[in-house]
C-alpha positions as CSV (number, residue, x, y, z in Angstrom):
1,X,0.0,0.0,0.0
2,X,2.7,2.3,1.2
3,X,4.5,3.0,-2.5
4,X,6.8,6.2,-0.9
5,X,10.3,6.1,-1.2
6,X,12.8,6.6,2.5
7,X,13.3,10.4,0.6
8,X,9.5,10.7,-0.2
9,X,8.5,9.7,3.1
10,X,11.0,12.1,4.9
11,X,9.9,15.1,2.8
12,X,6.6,14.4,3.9
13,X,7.3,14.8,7.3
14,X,9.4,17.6,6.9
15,X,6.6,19.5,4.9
16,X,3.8,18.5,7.4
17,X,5.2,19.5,10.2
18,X,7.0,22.5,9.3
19,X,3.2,23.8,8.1
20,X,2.5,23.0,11.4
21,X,5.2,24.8,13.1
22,X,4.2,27.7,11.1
23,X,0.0,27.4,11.3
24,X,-1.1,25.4,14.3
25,X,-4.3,26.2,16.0
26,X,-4.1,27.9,19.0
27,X,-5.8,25.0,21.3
28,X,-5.9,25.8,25.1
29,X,-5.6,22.2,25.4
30,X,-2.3,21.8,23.4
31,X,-1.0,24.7,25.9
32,X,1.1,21.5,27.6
33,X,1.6,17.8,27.8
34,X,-0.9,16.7,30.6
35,X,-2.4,14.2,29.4
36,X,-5.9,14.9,31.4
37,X,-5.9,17.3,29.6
38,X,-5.4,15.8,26.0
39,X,-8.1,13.0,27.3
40,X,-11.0,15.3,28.4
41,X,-10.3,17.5,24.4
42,X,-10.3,14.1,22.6
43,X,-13.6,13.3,24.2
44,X,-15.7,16.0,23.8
45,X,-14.3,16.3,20.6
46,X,-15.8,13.3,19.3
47,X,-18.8,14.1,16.6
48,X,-18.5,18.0,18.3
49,X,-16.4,20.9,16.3
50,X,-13.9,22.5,18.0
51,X,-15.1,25.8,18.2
52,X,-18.0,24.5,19.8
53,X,-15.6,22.3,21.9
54,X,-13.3,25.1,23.7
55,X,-16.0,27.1,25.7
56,X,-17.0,23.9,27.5
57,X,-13.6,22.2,28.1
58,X,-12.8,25.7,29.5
59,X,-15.5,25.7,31.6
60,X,-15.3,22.0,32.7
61,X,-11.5,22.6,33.8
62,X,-13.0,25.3,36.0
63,X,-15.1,22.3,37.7
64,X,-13.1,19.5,37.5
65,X,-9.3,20.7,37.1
66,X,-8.1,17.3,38.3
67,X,-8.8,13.7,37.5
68,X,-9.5,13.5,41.5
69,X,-12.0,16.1,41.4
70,X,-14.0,14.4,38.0
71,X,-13.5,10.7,39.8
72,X,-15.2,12.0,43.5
73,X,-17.9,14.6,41.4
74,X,-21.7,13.9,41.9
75,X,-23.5,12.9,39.2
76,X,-26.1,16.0,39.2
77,X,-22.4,18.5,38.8
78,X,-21.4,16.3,36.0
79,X,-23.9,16.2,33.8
80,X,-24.3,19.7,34.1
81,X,-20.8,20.1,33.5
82,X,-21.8,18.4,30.1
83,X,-25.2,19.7,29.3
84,X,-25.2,20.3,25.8
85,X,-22.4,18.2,23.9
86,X,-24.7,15.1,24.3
87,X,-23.7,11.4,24.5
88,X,-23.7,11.4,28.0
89,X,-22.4,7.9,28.5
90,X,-19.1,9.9,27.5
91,X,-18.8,11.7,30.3
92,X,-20.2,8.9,32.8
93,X,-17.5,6.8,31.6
94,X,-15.0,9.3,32.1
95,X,-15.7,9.6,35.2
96,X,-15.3,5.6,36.2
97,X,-11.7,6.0,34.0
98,X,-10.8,8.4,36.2
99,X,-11.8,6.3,39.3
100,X,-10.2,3.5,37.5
101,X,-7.0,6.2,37.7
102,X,-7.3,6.7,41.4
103,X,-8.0,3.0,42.6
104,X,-6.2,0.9,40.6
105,X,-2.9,2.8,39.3
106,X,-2.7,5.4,42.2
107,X,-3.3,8.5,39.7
108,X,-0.7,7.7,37.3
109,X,-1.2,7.6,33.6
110,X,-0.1,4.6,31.7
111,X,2.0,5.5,28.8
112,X,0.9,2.9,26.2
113,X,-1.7,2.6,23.8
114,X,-2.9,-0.3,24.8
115,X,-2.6,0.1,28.5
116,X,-4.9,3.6,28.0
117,X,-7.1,1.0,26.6
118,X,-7.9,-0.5,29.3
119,X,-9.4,2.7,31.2
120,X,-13.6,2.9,30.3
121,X,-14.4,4.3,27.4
122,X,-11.0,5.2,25.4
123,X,-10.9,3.1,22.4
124,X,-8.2,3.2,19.8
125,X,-8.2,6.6,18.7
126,X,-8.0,8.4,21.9
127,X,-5.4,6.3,23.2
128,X,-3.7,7.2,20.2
129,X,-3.7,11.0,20.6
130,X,-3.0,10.5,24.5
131,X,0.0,8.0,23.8
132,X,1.4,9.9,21.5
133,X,0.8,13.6,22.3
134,X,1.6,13.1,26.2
135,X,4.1,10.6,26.1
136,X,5.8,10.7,23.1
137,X,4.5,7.0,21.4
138,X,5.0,6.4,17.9
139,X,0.9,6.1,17.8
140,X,-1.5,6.7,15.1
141,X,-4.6,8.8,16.2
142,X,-7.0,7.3,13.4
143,X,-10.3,9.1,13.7
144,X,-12.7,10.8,10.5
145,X,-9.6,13.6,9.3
146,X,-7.2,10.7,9.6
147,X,-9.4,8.5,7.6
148,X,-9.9,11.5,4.7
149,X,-6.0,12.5,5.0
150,X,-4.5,9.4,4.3
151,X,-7.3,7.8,2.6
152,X,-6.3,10.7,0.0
153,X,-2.9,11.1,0.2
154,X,-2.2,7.5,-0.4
155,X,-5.7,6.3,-2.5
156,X,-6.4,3.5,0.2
157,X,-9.9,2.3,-0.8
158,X,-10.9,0.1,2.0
159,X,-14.7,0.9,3.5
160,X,-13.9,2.9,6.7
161,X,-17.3,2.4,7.9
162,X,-15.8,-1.1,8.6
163,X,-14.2,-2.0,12.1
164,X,-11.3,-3.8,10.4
165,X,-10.0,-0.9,8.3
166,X,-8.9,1.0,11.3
167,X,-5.9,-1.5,11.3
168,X,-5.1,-1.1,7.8
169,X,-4.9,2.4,8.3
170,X,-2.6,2.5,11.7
171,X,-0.4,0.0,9.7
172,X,-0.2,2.6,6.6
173,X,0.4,5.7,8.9
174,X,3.0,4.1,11.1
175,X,5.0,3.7,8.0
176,X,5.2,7.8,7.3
177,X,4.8,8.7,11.1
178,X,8.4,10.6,12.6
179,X,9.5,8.7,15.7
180,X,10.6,12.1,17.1
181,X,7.2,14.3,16.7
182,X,4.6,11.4,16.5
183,X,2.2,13.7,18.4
184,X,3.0,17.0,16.1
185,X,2.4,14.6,13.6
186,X,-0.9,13.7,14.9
187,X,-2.0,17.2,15.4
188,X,-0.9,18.1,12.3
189,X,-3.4,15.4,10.5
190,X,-5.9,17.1,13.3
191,X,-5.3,20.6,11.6
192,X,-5.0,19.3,8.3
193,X,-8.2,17.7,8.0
194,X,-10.2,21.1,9.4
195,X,-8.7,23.0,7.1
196,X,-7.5,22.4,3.5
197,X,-8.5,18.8,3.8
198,X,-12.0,19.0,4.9
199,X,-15.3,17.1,4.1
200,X,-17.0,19.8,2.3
201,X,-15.7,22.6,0.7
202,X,-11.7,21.5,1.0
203,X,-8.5,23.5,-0.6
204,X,-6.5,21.3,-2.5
205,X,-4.8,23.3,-4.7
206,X,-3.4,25.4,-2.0
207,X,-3.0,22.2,0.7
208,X,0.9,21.8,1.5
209,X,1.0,18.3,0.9
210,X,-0.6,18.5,-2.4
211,X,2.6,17.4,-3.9
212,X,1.6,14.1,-1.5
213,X,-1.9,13.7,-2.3
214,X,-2.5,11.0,-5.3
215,X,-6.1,11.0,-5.1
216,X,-6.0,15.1,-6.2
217,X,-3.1,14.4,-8.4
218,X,-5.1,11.6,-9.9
219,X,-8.0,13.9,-10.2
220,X,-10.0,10.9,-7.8
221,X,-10.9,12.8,-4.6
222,X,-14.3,12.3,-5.0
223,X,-13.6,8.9,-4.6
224,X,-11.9,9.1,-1.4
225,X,-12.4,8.4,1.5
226,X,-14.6,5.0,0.5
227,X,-18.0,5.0,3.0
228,X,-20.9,2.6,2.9
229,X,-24.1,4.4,3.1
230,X,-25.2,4.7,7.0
231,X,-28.5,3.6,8.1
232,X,-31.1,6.3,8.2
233,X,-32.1,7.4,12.1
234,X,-35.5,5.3,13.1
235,X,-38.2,8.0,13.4
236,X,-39.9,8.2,16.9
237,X,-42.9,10.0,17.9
238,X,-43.2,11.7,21.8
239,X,-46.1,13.8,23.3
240,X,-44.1,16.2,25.6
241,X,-46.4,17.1,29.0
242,X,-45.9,20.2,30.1
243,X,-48.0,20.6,33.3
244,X,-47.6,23.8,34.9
245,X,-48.2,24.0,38.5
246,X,-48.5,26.8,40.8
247,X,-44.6,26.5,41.9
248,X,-43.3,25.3,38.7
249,X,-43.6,22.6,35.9
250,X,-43.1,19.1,36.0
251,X,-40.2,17.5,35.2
252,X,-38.9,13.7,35.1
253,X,-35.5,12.1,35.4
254,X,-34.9,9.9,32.3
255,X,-34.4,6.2,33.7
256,X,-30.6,4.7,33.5
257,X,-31.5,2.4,31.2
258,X,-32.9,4.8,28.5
259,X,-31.9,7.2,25.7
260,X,-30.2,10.4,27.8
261,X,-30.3,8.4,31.5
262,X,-30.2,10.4,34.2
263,X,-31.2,13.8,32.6
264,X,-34.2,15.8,33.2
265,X,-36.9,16.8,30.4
266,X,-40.5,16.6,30.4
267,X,-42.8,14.0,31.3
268,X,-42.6,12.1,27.6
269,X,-45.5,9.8,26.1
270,X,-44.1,7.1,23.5
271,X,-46.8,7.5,20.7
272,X,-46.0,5.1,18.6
273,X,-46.5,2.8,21.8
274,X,-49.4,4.3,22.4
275,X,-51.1,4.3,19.2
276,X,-50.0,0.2,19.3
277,X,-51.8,-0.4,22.0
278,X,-54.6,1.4,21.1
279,X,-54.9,1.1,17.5
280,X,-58.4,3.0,17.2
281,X,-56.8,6.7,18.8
282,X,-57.3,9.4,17.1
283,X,-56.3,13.3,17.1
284,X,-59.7,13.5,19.3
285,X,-59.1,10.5,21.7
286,X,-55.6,10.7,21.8
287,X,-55.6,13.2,24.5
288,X,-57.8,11.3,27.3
289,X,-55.8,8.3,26.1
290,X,-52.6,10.4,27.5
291,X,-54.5,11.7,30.4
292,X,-55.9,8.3,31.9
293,X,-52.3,6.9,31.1
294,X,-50.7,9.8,33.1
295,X,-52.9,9.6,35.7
296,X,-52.8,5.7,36.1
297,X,-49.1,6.3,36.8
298,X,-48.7,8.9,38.6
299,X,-51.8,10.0,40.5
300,X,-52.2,13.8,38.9
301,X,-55.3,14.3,37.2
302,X,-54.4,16.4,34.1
303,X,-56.9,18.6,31.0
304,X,-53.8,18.2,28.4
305,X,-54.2,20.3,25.2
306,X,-52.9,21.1,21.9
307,X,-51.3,24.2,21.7
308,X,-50.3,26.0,18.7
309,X,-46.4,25.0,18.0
310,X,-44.9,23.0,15.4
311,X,-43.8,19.4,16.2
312,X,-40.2,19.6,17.7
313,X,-37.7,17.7,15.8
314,X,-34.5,16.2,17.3
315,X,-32.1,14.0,15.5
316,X,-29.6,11.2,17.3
317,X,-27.0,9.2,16.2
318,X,-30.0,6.4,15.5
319,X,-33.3,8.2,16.1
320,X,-35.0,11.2,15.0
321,X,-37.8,12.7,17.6
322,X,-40.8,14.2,16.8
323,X,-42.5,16.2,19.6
324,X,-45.6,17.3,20.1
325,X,-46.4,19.3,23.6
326,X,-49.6,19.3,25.5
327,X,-50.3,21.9,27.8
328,X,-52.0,21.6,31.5
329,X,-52.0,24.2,33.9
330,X,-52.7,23.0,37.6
331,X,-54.2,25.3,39.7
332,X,-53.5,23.5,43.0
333,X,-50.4,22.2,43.7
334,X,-50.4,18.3,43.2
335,X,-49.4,15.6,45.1
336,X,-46.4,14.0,44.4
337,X,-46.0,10.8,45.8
338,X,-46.9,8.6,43.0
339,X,-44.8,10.9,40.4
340,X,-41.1,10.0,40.1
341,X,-39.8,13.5,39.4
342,X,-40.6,16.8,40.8
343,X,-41.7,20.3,40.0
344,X,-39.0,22.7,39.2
345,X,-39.3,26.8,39.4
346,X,-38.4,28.7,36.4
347,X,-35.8,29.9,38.5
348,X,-33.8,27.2,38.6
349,X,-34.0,25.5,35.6
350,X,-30.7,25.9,35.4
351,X,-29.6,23.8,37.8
352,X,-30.8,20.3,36.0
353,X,-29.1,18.7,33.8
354,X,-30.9,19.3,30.3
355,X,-30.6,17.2,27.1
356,X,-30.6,19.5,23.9
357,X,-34.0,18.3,23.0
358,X,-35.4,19.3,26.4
359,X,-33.9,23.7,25.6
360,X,-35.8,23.0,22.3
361,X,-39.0,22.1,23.7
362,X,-38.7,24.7,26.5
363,X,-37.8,27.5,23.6
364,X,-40.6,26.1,21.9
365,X,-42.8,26.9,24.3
366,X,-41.6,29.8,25.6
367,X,-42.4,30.9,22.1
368,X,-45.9,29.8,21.8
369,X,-48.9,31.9,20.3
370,X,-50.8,33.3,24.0
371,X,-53.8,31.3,22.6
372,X,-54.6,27.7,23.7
373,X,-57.0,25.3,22.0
């Protein structure tokens, strides 16, 4: 696969990371070596850009500026810490790696790839950039830019939608990878692949490994990198209840076993499970369907209604929601011993933990036409 001459392959190096010298992103997380640091970046990196990125890992350094302080954090603090990048599981299982830090190798870092492996939730990639940014490992980082990059520059046309290619890949980029900068090297890729090598929109003709990349001498890069077609997200259907009450509105934990666990949002109504097991609903029965449902589980007698906003839309990595609120306004406080969440004040909404879906179906509604129906 590898078809560079010794000369070829040094040049490369030298052009890469002499561009890099010259153009590297300012990163407050490439500011030093620690590799807590390069682990919390990599993570909320993932399927996030990194202007998005830098407010939050600034913010979640205030919080938790040690891996002590993330291991011994409560839940609530942590997931507010990371309201808004999603995937929660991320920063759960950051959380027991950094426990798995503190109990089991006394706070110290292992060094190798395959070591970092072993801490919950850092799979090839980030024990890549960690191994090789921190501690100097000759280490491929092989995430989506790595796969364009070198997919291009060397016209590799294995699927990378296929868990076996990531070896491929390491086995080609070890071959061109410096033993001396292998984590310059690695940020370099990183900066390449946001800027002249991009997705959409790339530079090419200006890129400084251009000279390097078959695929645009070849006049191919539209074949590159190769991706099977991902499945489209299954479409799900939610009634959103939002029940005000004379102190606040009612909110519900999600269960640990479900889509955004532990997070707060409002009490949600399956439809589609609804509507299968009641087959004969319709837009006029669907509501006291909701109501006796609610009420059966929780107690609080409810006069739900339609209220004039569009369906909220919310996309994951394997389901699209579509909400639909219903409005109830309680005039007496209810009882809440039968209802596993509470009622919240506007006021201090912003102390839950909130998925992104849950801010769009509060804007929603904040937004609604003063007329109820």
């Amino acid at each position: 696969m590898i078809k560079w001459s010794k000369p070829k392959i040094k040049e490369f190096q030298t052009t890469l990371l002499d561009w890099y010298d010259s153009n590297r992103r300012d990163l407050p997380w490439r500011r030093d070596h620690e590799p807590y640091h390069i682990w919390v970046s990599e993570i909320m990196l993932q399927q996030t850009q990194v202007n998005t990125v830098i407010p939050y890992y600034q913010r979640f350094m205030m919080v938790f500026p040690t891996v002590e302080k993330l291991a011994n954090a409560p839940e609530e603090q942590l997931l507010k810490a990371w309201e808004g990048l999603g995937y929660y599981s991320r920063v759960r299982n950051m959380q027991r790696a950094a426990q798995q830090l503190l109990n089991d190798d006394d706070g110290q870092w292992p060094h190798t790839k395959a070591e970092l492996q072993e801490l919950v939730g850092i799979g090839p990639y980030t024990a890549g950039a960690i191994a090789s940014i921190a501690f100097n490992q000759p280490e491929p980082a092989v995430d989506g830019n790595a796969f364009r990059v070198f997919s291009q520059l060397l016209e590799i046309d294995a699927d990378i939608t296929k868990p076996q290619t990531r070896s491929l890949f390491e086995e080609a980029i070890r071959k061109v990878m410096p033993t001396d900068r292998p984590g310059d090297f690695n940020q370099a890729i990183m900066d390449l692949g946001s800027s002249y090598m991009t997705a959409k929109n790339s530079d090419n003709e200006h890129s400084p490994v251009r000279k390097f990349n078959q695929a645009y001498l070849d006049g191919r890069l539209d074949e590159f990198p190769v991706r099977s077609k991902r499945l489209k997200p299954v479409d799900k259907q939610y009634f959103a209840l939002v029940i005000e009450t004379p102190s606040g509105f009612l909110f519900q934990q999600r269960a640990g076993n479900e889509l955004l666990a532990k997070l707060w949002v409002f009490p949600l109504v399956d439809a589609d499970q609804l509507k299968a097991d009641q087959p004969e609903l319709n837009t006029t029965t669907i509501i006291k369907a909701i109501e006796d449902q609610f009420a059966s589980e929780t107690e609080i007698q409810t006069e739900l209604q339609f209220i004039d906003i569009p369906i909220v839309n919310h996309t994951f990595t394997h389901q699209k929601w579509h909400v639909t609120l219903l409005y109830a306004n309680l005039q007496k406080q209810p009882d809440l011993s039968h209802f596993s969440g509470k009622v919240v004040p506007v006021e201090e909404f912003s102390t839950l933990a909130w998925p992104t879906v849950q801010k769009k179906l509060w804007q929603a509604f904040k937004k609604r036409q003063i007329q109820l129906f």
